[in-house]
N, C-alpha and C positions, 0 to 999 in steps of 0.2 A: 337697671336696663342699660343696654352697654349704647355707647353713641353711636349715632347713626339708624338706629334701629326703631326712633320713639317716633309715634303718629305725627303727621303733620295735618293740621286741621282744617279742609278747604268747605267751608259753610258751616253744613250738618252733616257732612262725612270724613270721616277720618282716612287718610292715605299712606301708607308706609312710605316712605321714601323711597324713594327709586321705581316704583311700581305705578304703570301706566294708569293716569286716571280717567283715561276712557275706558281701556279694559283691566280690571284690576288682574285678573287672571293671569295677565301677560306674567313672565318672568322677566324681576329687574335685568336690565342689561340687553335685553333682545331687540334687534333692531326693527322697526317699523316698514317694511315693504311697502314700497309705491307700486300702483299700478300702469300700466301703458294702456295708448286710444284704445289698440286692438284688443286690450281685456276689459275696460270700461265698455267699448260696442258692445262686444259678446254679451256680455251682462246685461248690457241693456236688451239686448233681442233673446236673451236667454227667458226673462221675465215676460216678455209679448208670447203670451199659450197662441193667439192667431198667426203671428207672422213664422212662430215654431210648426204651427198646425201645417202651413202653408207651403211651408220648405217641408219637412215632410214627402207630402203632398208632391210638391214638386221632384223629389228626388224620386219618388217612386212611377211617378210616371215618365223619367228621362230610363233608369230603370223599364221599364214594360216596355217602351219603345226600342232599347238599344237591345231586349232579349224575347221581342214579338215572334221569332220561330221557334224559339226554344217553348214559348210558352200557349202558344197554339197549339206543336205537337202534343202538349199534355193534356190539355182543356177543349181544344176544339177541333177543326178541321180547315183544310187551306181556305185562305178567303175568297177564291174565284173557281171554289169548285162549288159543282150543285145539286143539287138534291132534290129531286123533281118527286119522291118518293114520300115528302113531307106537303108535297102542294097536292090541294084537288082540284083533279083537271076539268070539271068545271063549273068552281070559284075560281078560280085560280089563286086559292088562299090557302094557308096553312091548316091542315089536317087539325091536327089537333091542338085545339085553344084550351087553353087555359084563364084568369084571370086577365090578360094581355093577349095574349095566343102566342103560339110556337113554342113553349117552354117546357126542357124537357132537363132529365141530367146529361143527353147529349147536346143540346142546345141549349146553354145557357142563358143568353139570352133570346133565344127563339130562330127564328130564320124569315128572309127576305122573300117575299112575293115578288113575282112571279116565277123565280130560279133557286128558290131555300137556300141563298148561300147564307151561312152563320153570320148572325150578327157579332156575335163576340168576338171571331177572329177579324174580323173586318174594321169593329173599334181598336182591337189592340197594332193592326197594319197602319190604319187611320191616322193614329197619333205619332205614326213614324213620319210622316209628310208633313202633319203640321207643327209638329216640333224642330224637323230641319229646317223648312222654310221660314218659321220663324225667329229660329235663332242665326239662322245665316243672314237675313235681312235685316234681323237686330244691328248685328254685329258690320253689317255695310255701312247701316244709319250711323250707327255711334262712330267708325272709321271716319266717316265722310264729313257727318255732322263736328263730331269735337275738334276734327283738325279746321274745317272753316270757323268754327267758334274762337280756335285760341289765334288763328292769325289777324283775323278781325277786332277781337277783342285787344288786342298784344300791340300791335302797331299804329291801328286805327287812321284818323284822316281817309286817304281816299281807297285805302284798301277796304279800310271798316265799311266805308258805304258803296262799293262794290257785291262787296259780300253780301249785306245787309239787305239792300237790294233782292240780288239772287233768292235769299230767303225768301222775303214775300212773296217771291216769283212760284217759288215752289210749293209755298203754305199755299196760294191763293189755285193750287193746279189741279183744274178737277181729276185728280187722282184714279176714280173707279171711272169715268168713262172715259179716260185715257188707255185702263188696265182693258177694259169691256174690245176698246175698238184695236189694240195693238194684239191682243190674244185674238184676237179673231182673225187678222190676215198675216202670221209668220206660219211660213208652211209647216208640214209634217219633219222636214227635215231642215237646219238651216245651223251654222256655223259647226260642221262638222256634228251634231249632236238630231238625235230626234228621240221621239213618244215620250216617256215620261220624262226622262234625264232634259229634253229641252224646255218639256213645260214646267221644270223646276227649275233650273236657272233663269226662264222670261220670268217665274212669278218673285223668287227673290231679287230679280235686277229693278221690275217695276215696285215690289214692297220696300228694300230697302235705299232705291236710288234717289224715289221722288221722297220718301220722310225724313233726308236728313236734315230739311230746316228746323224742325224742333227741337233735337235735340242742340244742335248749331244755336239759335238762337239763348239756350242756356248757358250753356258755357260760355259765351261771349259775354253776357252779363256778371256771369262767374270771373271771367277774363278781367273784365276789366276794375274788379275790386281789388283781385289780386296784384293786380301790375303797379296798383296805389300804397300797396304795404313798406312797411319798414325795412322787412329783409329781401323786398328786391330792390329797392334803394342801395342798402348795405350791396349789395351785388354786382351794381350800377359802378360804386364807388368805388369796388376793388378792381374795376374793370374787367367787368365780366359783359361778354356781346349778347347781343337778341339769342342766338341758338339755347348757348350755355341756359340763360334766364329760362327759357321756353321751357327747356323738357328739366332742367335741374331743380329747381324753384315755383313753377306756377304749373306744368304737368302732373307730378305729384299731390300739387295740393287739386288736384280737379280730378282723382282717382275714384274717391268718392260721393261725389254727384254724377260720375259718368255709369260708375256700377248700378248706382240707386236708380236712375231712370232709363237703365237698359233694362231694367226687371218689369217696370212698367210698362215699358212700350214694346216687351216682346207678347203680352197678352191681344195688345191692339192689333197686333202682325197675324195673330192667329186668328181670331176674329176677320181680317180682314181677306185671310188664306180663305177664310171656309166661308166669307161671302161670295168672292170669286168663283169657287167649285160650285157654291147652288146657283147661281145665274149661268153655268156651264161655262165658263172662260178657263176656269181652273187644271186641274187635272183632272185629264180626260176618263171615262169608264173604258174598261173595267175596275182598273188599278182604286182599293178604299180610300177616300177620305172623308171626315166627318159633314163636309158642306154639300160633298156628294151626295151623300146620303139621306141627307135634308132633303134636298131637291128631290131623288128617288120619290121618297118619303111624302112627298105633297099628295101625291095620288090613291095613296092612301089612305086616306085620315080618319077608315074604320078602322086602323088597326095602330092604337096609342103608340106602340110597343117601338113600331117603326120608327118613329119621330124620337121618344121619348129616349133612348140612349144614346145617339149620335149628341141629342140637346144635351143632356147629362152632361157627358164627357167634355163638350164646348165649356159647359157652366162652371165643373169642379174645374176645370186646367186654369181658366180664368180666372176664378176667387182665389184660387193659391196664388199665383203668383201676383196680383193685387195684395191680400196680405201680406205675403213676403216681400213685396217692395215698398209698403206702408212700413212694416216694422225693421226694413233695412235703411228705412230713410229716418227713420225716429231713431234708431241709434246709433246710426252715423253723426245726428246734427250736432253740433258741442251746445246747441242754443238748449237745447229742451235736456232734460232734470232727469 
């Protein structure tokens, strides 16, 4: 047997030389490839089937939202027309019931008492309102929130409890009857904008303005573990100033706790769009949206049907993006396996 070629014997297994003994299959001489965070994440959220389920989920209803007329004109009919041809005029309920009532193959989900507008075009309009408005007021929280986080957290002494402050100021604000009594007296018309367009910018100024302490209070804590490490030290000492540190150094590492819990807290935002529209603050009727529809929907409650898809729709948008930010936060953390 020529040299170099004869078993080398590690236990009870014999290993050629040269030949990886994790994988023997490897060919000698091939080099071992490391992975990086962003493949190790993936992997890790690859193997979560829920938080996969969720994103899914999630894309497909950003998806239905961003092609609600394309997919109306195939399935349904506009959401503010009506159909008085499906109500009896005097029930004033849907002709023909079904199992639920209204269910037909032109009304997929049936149609609304007392004017038969489609339910189904109405959920698919519905989750255009609460998906902008939630994700614009995310994305104000998380603006507003992480930049008071990192200067709080970064410099501390009396800025930090300025800030800190403010926080509790805003955690402790009763929020809905703030939202209740300011939607109630800004006219029909006001900073150049009215009807829908103004009651969507009042509802993401007061959803994303007043909850940026929460996300603020995280990253402050976040803030101030990182300002204790080694390589801003090292950063310190090469004479690098506050700016440099901020967004070079400690912004990047807060990339991923700022994504993880905007996925969280844009479910809360939605939820909190569609309690707004059933206590009537929200946006106003005609125009769909789910909490509207609730509210409608109280008046009826022989007719499941009503209730029961707007509640749907709230339920599934909600548990997705929970999942998906449960399994983006498990595979972001380096702590967990």
């Amino acid at each position: 047997m020529a040299i170099g070629s004869e078993p080398r014997t590690t236990g009870k297994l014999a290993v050629p030389i040269g030949t990886d003994p994790v994988d023997p299959s490897r060919a000698p001489g091939t080099r071992i490839e490391g992975r990086s965070l962003r493949q190790v994440a993936w992997r890790r959220l690859r193997r979560d089937r829920g938080a996969m389920a969720g994103a899914v989920v999630v894309i497909l209803l950003i998806l239905m939202a961003v092609f609600a007329p394309l997919i109306v004109d195939l399935l349904g009919h506009p959401p503010n027309e009506f159909h008085q041809d499906t109500i009896d005029p005097a029930t004033q309920l849907p002709e023909f019931r079904f199992p639920f009532g209204g269910f037909s193959a032109e009304y997929l989900m049936g149609v609304e008492p007392p004017f038969g507008r489609d339910i189904f075009s109405r959920i698919i309009y519905g989750s255009r309102i609460s998906l902008l408005i939630a994700f614009l007021a995310t994305m104000l929280s998380v603006v507003l929130g992480s930049t008071m986080g990192v200067i709080a957290g970064y410099f501390g002494g009396w800025v930090d409890t300025v800030i800190s402050r403010a926080m509790d100021v805003f955690l402790a604000f009763p929020i809905l009857v703030f939202a209740i009594a300011l939607a109630g007296v800004v006219p029909d018309r006001a900073f150049g904008l009215s009807g829908d367009t103004l009651r969507i910018v009042l509802l993401i100024f007061i959803i994303g303005f007043f909850n940026w302490g929460y996300i603020a209070r995280i990253i402050r804590g976040q803030t101030l573990s990182l300002r204790e490490r080694e390589f801003v030290d090292a950063a310190r000492s090469l004479g690098a100033r506050g700016p440099y540190i901020i967004f070079k150094e400690i912004v990047p590492n807060l990339i991923a706790p700022i994504v993880i819990y905007s996925t969280l807290l844009i479910p809360t935002n939605i939820i909190f769009e569609a309690a707004l529209s059933f206590l009537g603050v929200g946006i106003r009727p005609p125009t769909a949206t789910w909490g509207g529809m609730l509210s409608e929907a109280v008046r009826y409650y022989t007719l499941p049907h009503f209730v029961f898809w707007p509640g749907l729709a709230i339920f599934i948008t909600v548990l997705s993006f929970n999942l998906f930010g449960d399994g983006l936060r498990d595979a972001l953390d380096p702590k967990t396996r």
